[in-house]
N, C-alpha and C positions, 0 to 999 in steps of 0.2 A: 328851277323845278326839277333838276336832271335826280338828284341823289332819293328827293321825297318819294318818290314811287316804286321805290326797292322794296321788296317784301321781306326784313328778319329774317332770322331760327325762328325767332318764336313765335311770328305769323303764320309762318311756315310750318311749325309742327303743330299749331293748332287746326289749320285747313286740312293737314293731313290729316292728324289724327279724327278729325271729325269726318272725313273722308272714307278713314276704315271704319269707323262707328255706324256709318250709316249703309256701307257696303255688308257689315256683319249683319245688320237688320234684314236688308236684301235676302242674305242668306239663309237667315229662319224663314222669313217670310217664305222660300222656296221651299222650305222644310211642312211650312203649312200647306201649301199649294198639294203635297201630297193625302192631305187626307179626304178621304172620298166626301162627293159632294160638298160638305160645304166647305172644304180645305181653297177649293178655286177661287171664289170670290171673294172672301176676307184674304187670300195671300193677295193677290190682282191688286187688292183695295189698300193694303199695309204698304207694296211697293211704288205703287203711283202718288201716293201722298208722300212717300221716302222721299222719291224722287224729285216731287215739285217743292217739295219746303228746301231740302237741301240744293238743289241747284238755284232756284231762286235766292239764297240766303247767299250764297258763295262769290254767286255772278253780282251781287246785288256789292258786296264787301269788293271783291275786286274792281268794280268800275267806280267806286268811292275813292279805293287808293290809284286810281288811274292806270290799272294794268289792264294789258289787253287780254280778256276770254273766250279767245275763238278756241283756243285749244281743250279747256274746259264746258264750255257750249257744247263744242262735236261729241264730248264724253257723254255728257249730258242725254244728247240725241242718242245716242247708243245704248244708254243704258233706259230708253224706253223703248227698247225692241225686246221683245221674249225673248227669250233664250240666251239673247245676248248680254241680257243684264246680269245672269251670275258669275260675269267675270268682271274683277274692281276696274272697270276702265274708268270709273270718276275717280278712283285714286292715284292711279297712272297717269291722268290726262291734266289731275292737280300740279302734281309735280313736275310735269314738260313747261307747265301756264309757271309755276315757281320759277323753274330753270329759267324759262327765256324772255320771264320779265327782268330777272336780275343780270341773265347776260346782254339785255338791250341797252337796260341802261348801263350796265359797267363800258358798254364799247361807243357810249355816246357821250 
């Protein structure tokens, strides 16, 4: 079972790239938050649904192919704190959960 749970390039650049896709959305969605009145609620509302389908969708694929997502998890929790969410840490936090799935297993 040691080799099946390595994660590709091509897994890899698809978590990622959906990663920034979904961190861009983030970004507008910040861009709405600026307009008065009703800009609050519909951005709030576009990043909280970001947030749960994407982490959900990600955490759900990673514990399929048996890696561990604590490191992706804790991005997860950060990027449902204000402010803190218009920096990509679930693209960051992808890529560490990438890294040190594939270096557990390479050293097992």
């Amino acid at each position: 079972m040691g080799q099946t749970n390595k994660i590709d390039w091509v897994e890899g650049f698809f978590l990622v790239g959906l990663c920034l896709l979904f961190d861009l959305i983030d970004v507008i969605a910040i861009g709405i938050d600026l307009i008065p009145v009703i800009g609050m609620p519909i951005g709030e509302s576009i990043k909280f649904v970001n947030n749960l389908l994407i982490s959900l969708t990600i955490i759900f694929w990673l514990t399929i192919r048996g890696a561990r997502s604590y490191w992706f998890l804790g991005g997860s929790i950060v990027e449902a704190i204000p402010l803190l969410n218009s920096f990509p840490t679930r693209t960051i936090t992808i890529i560490i959960t990438i890294y040190a799935t594939n270096k557990q297993i390479a050293t097992t």
